[in-house]
C-alpha positions in Angstrom: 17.2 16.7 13.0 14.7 19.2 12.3 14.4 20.4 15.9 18.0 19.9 16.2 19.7 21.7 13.5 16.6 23.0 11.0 15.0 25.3 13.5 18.4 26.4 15.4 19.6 29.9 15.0 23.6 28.7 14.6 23.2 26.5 12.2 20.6 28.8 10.2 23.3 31.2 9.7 25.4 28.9 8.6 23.1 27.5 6.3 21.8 30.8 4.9 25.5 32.3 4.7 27.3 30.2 2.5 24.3 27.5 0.6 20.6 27.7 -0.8 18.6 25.5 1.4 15.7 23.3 -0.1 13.6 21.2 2.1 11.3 18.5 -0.2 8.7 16.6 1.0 9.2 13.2 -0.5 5.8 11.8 -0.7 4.8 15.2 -3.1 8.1 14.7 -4.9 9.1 11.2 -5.0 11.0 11.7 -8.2 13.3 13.6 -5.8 13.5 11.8 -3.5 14.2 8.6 -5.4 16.9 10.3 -7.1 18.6 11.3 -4.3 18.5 8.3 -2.4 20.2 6.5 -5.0 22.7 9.4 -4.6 23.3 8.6 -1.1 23.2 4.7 -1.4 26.1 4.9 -4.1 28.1 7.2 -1.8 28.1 5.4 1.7 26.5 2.4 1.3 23.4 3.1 3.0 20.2 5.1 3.2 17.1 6.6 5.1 15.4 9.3 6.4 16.3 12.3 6.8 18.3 12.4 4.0 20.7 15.0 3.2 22.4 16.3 -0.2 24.9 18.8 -1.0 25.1 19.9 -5.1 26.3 22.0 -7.0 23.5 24.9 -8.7 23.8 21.9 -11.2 22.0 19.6 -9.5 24.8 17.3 -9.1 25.4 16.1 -5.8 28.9 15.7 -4.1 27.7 15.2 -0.6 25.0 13.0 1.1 23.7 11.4 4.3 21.3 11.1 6.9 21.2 12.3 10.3 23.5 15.0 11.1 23.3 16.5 14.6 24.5 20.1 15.3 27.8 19.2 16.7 29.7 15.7 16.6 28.1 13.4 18.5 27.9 9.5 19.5 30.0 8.7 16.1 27.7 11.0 13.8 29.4 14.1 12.3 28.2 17.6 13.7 26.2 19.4 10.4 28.1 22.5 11.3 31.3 21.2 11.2 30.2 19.3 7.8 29.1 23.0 6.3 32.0 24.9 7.5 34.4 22.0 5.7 32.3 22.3 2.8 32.8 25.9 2.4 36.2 25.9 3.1 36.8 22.9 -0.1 34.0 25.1 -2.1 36.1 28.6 -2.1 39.7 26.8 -2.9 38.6 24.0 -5.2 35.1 23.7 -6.3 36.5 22.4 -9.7 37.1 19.5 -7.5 33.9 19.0 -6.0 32.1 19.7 -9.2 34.0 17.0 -11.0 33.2 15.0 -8.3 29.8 15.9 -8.6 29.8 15.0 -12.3 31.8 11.5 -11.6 28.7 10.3 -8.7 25.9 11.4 -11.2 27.4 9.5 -14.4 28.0 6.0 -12.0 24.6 6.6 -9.9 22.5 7.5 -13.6 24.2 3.7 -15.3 23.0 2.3 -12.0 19.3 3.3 -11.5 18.8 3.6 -15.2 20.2 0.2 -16.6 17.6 -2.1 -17.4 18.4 -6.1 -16.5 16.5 -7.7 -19.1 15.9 -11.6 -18.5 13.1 -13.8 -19.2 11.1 -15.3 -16.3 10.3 -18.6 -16.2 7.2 -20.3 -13.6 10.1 -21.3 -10.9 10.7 -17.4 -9.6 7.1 -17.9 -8.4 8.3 -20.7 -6.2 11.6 -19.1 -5.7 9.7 -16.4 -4.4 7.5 -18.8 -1.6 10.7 -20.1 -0.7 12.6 -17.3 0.2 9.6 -15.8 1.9 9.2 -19.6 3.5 13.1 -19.2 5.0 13.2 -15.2 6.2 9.3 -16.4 7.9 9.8 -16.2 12.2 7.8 -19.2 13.0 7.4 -17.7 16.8 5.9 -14.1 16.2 4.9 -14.2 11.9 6.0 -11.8 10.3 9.4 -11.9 8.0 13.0 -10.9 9.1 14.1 -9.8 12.3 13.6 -6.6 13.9 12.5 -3.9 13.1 9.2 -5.6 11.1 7.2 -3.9 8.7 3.8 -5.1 7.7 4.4 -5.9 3.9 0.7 -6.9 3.2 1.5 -7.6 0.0 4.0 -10.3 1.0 0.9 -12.0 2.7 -1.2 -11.1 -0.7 1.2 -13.0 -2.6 1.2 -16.2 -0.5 -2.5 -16.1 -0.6 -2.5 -16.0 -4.2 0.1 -19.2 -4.2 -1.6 -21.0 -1.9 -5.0 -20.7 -4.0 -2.8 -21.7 -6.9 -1.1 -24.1 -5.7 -2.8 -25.9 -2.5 0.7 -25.4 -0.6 -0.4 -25.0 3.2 2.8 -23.7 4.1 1.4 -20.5 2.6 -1.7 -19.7 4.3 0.1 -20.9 7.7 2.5 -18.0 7.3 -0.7 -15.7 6.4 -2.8 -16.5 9.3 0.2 -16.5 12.1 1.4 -13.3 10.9 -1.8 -11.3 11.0 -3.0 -12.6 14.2 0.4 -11.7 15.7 0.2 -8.2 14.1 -3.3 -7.7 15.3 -2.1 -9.1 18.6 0.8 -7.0 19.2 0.9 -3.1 20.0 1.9 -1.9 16.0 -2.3 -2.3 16.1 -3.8 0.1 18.1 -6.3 -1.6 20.5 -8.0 1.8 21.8 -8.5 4.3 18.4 -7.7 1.4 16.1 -5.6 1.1 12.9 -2.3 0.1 12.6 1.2 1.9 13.2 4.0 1.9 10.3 6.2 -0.6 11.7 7.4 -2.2 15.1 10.9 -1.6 16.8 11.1 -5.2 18.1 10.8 -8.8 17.0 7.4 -9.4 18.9 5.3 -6.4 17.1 5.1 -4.9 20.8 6.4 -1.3 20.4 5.3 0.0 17.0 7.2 3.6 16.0 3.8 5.3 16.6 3.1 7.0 12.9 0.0 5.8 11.1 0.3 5.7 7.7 -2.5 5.6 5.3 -0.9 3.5 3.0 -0.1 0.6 5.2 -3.8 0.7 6.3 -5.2 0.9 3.1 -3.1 -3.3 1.9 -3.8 -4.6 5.3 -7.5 -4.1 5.0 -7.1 -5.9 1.9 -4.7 -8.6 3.3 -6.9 -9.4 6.0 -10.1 -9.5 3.8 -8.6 -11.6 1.5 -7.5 -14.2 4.5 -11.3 -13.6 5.5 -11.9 -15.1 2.0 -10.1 -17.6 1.9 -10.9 -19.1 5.2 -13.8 -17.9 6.3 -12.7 -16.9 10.1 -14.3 -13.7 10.8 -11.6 -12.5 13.0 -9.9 -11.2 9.8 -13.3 -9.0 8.7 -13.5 -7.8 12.4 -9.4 -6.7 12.3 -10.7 -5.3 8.6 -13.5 -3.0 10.0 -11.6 -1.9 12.9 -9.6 -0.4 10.5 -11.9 1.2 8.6 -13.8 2.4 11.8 -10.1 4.2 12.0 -9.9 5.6 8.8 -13.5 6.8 8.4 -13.4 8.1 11.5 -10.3 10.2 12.0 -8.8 10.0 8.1 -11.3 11.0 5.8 -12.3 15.0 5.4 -15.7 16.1 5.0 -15.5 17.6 1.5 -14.0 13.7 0.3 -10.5 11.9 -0.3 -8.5 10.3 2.5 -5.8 11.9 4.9 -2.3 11.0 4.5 -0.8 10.2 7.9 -0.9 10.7 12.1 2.7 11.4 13.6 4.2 9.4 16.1 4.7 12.5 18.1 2.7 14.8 20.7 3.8 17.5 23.2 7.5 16.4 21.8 7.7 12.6 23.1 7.0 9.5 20.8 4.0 7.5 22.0 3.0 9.7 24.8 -0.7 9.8 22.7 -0.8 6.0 23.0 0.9 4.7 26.2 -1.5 4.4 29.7 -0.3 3.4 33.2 -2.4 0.9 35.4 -3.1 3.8 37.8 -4.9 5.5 35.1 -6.6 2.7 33.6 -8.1 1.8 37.2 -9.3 5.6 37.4 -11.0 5.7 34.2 -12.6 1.7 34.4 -12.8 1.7 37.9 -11.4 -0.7 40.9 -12.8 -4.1 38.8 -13.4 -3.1 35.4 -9.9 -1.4 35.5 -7.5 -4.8 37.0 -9.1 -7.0 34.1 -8.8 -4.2 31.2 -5.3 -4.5 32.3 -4.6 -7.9 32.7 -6.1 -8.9 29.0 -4.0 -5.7 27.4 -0.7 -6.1 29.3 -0.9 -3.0 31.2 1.6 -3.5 33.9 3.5 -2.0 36.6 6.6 -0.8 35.3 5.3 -0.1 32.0 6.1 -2.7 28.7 7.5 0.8 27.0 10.0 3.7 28.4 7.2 3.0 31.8 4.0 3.0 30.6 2.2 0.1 28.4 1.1 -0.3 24.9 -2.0 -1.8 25.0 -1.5 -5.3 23.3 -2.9 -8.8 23.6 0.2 -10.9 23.0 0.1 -13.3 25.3 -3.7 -14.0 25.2 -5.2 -16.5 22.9 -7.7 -14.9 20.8 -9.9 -18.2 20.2 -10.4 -17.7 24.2 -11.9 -13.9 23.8 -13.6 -15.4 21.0 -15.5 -17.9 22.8 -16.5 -15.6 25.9 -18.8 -13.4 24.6 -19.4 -11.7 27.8 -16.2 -11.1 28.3 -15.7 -9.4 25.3 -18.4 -7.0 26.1 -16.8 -6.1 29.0 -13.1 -5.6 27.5 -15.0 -3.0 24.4 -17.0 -1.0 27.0 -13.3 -0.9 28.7 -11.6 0.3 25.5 -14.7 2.5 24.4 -14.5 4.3 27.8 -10.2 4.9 27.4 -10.7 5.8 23.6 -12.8 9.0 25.1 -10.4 9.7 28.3 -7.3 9.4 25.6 -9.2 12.1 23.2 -8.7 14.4 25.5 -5.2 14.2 25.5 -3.1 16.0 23.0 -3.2 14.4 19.6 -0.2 13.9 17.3 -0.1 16.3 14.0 -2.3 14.8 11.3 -0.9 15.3 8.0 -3.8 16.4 6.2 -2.6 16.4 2.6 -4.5 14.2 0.4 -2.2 11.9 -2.2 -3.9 10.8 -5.1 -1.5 7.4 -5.1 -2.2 6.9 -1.6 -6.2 7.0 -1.9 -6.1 4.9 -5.0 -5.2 2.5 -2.9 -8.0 3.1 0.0 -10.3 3.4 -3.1 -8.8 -0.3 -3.5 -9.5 -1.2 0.3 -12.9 0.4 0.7 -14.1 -0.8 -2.8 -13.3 -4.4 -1.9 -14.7 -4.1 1.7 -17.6 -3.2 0.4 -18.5 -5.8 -1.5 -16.8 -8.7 0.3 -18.7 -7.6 3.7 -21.4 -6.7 1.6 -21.3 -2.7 3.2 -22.7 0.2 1.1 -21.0 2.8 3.8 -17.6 1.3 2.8 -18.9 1.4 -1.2 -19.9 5.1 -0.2 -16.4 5.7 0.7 -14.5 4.4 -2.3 -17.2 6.3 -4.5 -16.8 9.7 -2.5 -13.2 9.4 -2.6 -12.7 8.6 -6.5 -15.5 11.4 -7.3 -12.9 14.1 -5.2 -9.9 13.1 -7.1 -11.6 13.1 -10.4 -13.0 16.3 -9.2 -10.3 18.3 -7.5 -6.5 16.6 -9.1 -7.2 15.9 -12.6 -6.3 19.5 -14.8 -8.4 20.3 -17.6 -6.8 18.8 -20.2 -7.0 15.6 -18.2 -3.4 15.0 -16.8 -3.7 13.8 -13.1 -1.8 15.7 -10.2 -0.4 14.3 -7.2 -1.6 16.3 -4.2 -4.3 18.2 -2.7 -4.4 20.2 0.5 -6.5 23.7 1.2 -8.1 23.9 -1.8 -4.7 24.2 -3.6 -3.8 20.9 -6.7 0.0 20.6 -7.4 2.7 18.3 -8.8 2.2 16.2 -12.0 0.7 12.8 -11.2 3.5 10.1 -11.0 3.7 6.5 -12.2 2.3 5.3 -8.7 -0.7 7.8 -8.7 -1.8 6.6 -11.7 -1.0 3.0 -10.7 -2.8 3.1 -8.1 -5.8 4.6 -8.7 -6.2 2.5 -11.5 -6.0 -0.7 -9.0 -8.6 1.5 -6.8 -11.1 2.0 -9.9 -11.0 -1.6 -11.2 -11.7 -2.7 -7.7 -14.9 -0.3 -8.0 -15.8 -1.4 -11.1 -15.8 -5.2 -9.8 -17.8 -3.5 -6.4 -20.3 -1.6 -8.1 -20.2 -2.6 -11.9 -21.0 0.6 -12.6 -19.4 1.5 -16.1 -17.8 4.6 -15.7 -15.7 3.2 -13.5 -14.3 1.1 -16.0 -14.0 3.6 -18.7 -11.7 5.6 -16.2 -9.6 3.1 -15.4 -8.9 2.1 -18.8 -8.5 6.1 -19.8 -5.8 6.1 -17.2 -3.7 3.3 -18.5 -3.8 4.8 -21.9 -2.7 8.2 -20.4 0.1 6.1 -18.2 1.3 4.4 -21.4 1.7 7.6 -23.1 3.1 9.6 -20.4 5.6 6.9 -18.7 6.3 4.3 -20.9 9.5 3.9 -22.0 9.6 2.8 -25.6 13.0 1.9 -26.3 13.5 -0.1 -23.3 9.7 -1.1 -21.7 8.8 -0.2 -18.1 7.4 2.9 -16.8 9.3 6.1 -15.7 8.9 7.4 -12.5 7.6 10.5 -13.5 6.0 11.5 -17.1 7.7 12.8 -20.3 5.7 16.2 -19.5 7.2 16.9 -16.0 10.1 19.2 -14.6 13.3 17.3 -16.1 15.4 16.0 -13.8 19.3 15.4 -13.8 17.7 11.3 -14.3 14.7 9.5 -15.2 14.4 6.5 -12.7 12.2 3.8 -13.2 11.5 1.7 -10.2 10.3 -2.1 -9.6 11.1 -2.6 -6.2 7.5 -3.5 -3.7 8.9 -1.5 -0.3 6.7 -0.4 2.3 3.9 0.3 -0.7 4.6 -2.0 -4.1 6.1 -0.3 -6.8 4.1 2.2 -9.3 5.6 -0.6 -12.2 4.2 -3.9 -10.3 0.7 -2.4 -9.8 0.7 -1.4 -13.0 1.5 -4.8 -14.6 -1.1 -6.4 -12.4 -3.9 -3.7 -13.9 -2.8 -3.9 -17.5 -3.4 -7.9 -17.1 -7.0 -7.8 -15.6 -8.1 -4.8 -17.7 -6.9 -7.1 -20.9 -9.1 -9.8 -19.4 -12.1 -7.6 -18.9 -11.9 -5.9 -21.7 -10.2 -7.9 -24.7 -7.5 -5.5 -25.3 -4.5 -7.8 -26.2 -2.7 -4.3 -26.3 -2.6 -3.5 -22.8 -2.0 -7.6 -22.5 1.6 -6.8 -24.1 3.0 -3.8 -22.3 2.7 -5.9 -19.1 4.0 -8.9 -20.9 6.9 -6.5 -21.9 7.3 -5.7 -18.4 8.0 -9.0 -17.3 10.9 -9.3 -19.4 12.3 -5.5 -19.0 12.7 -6.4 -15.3 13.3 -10.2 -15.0 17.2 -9.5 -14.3 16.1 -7.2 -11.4 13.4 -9.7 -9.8 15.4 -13.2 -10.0 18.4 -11.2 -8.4 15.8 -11.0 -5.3 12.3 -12.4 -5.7 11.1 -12.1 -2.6 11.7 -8.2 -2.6 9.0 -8.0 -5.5 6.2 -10.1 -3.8 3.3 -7.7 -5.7 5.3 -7.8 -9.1 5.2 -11.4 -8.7 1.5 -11.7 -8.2 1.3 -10.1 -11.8 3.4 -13.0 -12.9 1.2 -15.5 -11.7 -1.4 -13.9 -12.5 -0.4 -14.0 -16.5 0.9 -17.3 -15.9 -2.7 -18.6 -14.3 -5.1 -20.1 -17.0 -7.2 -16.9 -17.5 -10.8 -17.2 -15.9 -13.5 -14.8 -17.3 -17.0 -14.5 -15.7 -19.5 -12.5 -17.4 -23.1 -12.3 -15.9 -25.9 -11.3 -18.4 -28.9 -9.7 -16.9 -30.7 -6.9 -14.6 -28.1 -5.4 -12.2 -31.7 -4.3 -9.7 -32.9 -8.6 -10.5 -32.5 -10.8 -7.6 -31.1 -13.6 -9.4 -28.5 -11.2 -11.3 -27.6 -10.2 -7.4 -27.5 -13.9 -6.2 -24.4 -14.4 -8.3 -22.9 -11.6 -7.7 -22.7 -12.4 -4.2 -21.7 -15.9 -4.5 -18.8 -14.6 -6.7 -18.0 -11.7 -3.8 -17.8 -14.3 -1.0 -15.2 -16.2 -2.5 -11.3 -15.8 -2.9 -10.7 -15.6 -6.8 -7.7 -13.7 -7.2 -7.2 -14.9 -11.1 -11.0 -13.7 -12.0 -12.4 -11.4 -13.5 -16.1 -10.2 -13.5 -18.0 -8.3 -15.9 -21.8 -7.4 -15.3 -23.3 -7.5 -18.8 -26.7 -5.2 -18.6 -27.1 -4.5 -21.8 -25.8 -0.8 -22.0 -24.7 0.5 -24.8 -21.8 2.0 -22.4 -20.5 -1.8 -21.7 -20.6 -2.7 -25.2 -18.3 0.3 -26.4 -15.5 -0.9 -23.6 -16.3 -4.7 -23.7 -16.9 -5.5 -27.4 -17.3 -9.6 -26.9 -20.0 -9.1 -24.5 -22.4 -8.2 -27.3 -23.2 -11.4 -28.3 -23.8 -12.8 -24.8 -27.4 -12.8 -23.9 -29.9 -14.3 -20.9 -31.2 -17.8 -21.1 -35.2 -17.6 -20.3 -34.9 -14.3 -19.4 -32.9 -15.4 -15.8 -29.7 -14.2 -14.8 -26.8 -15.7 -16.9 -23.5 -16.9 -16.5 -20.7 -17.1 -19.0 -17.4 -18.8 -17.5 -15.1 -19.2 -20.1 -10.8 -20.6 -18.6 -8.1 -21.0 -20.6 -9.8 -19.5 -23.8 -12.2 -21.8 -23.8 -16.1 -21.1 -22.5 -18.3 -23.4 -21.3 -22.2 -24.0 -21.5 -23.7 -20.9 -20.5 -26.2 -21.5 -16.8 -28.9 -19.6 -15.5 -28.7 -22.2 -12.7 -27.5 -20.8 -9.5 -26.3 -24.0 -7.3 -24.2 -25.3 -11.2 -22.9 -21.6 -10.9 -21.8 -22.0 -7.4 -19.8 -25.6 -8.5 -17.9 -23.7 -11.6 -16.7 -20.7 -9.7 -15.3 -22.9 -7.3 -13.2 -24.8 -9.1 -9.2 -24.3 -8.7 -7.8 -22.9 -11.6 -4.4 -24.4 -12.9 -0.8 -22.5 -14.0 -0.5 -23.1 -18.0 
């Protein structure tokens, strides 16, 4: 549409004759953007991208869509004709369309602003596992038919209730759906990472766009498989991914990029796509025919000719085996990553969200310390250090976005979300205080700034920002999970750590503000629904007591960091004056004969305190039980 109508010299003089045009970006101004969509939704059923409003100077909207071409065409309205009408009912009865305009605004601000209170009780968690359990395609993973998005955090929640509950069912729907994601062509097998979503039902052709955001939960999704059983195929998918990002996604001066289009030289894929012909040139007469017999490279093409790479229909426990001829395949795809780099690359959208790198703060954090990688720690640190550095204003208020040196937009109820989620996973990484004194200086800011007091929940945007003709709150866990369900899970494991029975009740009070909302659709709210069992787990606290430089302080560390304990949470007790002031129980804990100590206390109740490693080993171990 852009190159279509946006940049078209007709349709700019219409445009600029008769209306004010405004182009938002909706990941700098998703209060916008939300807003609007609802606008859209109410008036003809459906939504997406690019959307398109027509308001009064009000604000109020009489007039909404998507794609408009220039001229009618294949059943879609031509945007010229659509402004000309517009002007036409604007000059002889704009009363009309701005009572019309008043009407849509009062049904679309009861809609997105009513709050279904209901209480939750433990079934929505296995409401939830069953829905996911029917919309699950047994033959390629993944949920629903095409086009499939990744969701990690569907695959995070059935982790979660398959630790919880022993179900099997769960962690087969995990494992088939990342292998067949890493299998198909939505990962890139060349560069790396993985594409937004896939246009078909086998995750062959991915719509080519690399989003940070989707990187950022898969790493976690497939380290927490990698957790829970053991198969290193899930840490190798992980560090491919990171290989990606630090590579090509991460800026010298710190923070993460936000996105690579699907596009170059004005074709989708063209950046991605190779021909055998090509393949055999680069590889050679031998190297070449097996490259593309393992990655489907065919004659014909798999996509508009050419072939996305993909290894669909080979069985990775085969590669797996042969190490040599997995040597062979990388020094295939090593050579074709550095004849493709010379092609044109798509437009990398180097903005830098502060929501968005919470969340690879959250990846990076946790890769660190589950493959045990100080590069990946190095990341998350760098990264949290430039957004508390470049987007926080002086009188503390985060911002949104960062890009040439300039800071704008008021921080929303994601950024804060997420960077909280991002900071607590530090904290539990590198146990390094200030960490943890950010985070819990973020959800006292997003409590004043969001929280609604009347109702419960968190706004969309703060009580400090531009005002808006509504404030939205929003629960739903799309493509990312929602700024409201992050926040719940936070709140929880920062009351664990911490004591603070405060924080304890807004998320509590969450729970209940949207419980109408959830049970309408539980499986559309898979990472509010990992808060819920989280609250409704019998709480598990580990503090260790002793030297965070002593090897035996180190040793239990690790064992804690190897293992899948998504219910947990770990506080290194080092006797700093800095810990005491944020975790006031911790005080009286102390070091049995001067070793390394552990305090495990479930369900409010602690047990014997052991500087004995292998005992330590049995308690963390143990599964913990829903109250």
């Amino acid at each position: 549409m852009e190159r279509e109508s946006f940049e078209d010299e007709e349709v700019a003089e219409v445009l600029n004759k008769y209306f004010i045009s405004i182009k938002v970006d909706r990941e700098e101004r998703p209060d916008i953007d939300h807003i609007y969509m609802s606008v859209c939704q109410a008036l003809t059923g459906q939504g997406g991208w690019p959307l398109t409003i027509i308001m009064t100077p009000e604000k109020k909207p009489f007039y909404a869509g998507t794609y408009f071409p220039k001229h009618n065409k294949s059943g879609h309205p031509g945007l010229i004709d659509i402004l000309n009408r517009i002007e036409d009912l604007w000059s002889r009865r704009r009363d009309e369309l701005e009572k019309s305009g008043e009407q849509i605004m009062e049904a679309v601000e009861a809609s997105i602003l009513a709050s279904n209170k209901a209480e939750l009780s433990k079934d929505i968690l296995h409401n939830t596992f069953s829905d996911l359990k029917h919309f699950f395609d047994h033959a390629y993973g993944g949920f629903g038919k095409a086009p499939k998005f990744p969701t990690p955090h569907n695959l995070s929640y059935l982790l979660r209730y398959y630790t919880a509950t022993g179900n099997e069912d769960g962690l087969v729907m995990v494992e088939k759906t990342l292998d067949s994601m890493y299998k198909g062509g939505i990962f890139d097998h060349i560069g790396f990472g993985f594409a937004r979503y896939s246009v078909d039902r086998e995750w062959l052709v991915p719509h080519f766009e690399k989003m940070l955001y989707d990187n950022a939960l898969l790493i976690i999704a497939y380290l927490e498989a990698f957790q829970v059983t053991g198969n290193y195929r899930y840490a190798e998918v992980a560090e491919k991914i990171l290989t990606y990002i630090l590579r090509d996604m991460t800026p010298v001066e710190g923070g993460f990029y936000s996105a690579e289009d699907a596009d170059s030289e004005g074709e989708e894929g063209k950046f991605y796509v190779f021909d055998v012909e090509e393949v055999k040139e680069v590889l050679g007469e031998e190297e070449g025919p097996r490259f593309c017999k393992y990655y489907d490279i065919r004659h014909g093409g798999n996509f508009e000719g050419k072939s996305v790479p993909n290894l669909i229909h080979v069985a990775l426990e085969h590669l797996e085996k042969d190490q040599k001829l997995r040597e062979q395949l990388n020094v295939g795809r090593e050579k074709l990553y550095h004849y493709r780099e010379k092609r044109i690359h798509p437009f990398k959208d180097d903005k830098i969200l502060t929501s968005w790198n919470g969340l690879m703060i959250a990846a990076t954090a946790l890769a660190g310390r589950v493959l045990d990688n100080i590069a990946y720690i190095h990341a998350a640190k760098k990264a949290a250090g430039f957004i508390m550095n470049k987007l926080v204003k002086e009188d503390g208020r985060l911002l949104a976005r960062y890009r040439d040196g300039d800071a704008a937009h008021l921080a929303y109820i994601d950024d804060y979300a997420f960077l909280m989620w991002g900071l607590i996973e530090l904290y539990e990484t590198t146990f390094e205080t200030v960490y943890l004194e950010k985070a819990l200086g973020l959800a006292q800011d997003m409590v004043y700034y969001f929280w609604d007091e009347e109702a419960g929940g968190f706004y969309l945007y703060g009580k400090d920002s531009e005002r808006l003709i509504a404030r939205p709150k929003e629960v739903y866990d799309g493509p990312t999970p929602s700024g409201n369900s992050v926040a719940a899970l936070n709140l929880l494991r920062l009351a664990r750590m911490t004591g603070n029975k405060v924080l304890e009740e807004k998320a509590m009070q969450q729970f209940h503000t949207f419980g109408g909302n959830v049970k309408e659709n539980p499986n559309a709210f898979t990472h509010f629904m990992m808060a819920f069992l989280f609250a409704n787990m019998a709480p598990k606290e580990i503090v260790i007591v002793g030297g965070r430089d002593s090897e035996d302080t180190k040793a239990m560390l690790a064992e804690i960091h190897r293992h899948f304990l998504p219910f947990t949470t770990v506080v290194l007790n080092d006797d700093s004056e800095e810990l005491y002031r944020l975790v006031p129980f911790a005080v009286k804990q102390g070091m049995i004969e001067n070793k390394a100590t552990a305090y495990i206390c479930e369900n409010f109740a602690c047990q014997e305190p052991t500087a004995d490693l292998e005992v330590f080993k049995k308690l963390i171990v143990q599964r913990q039980k829903m109250m």
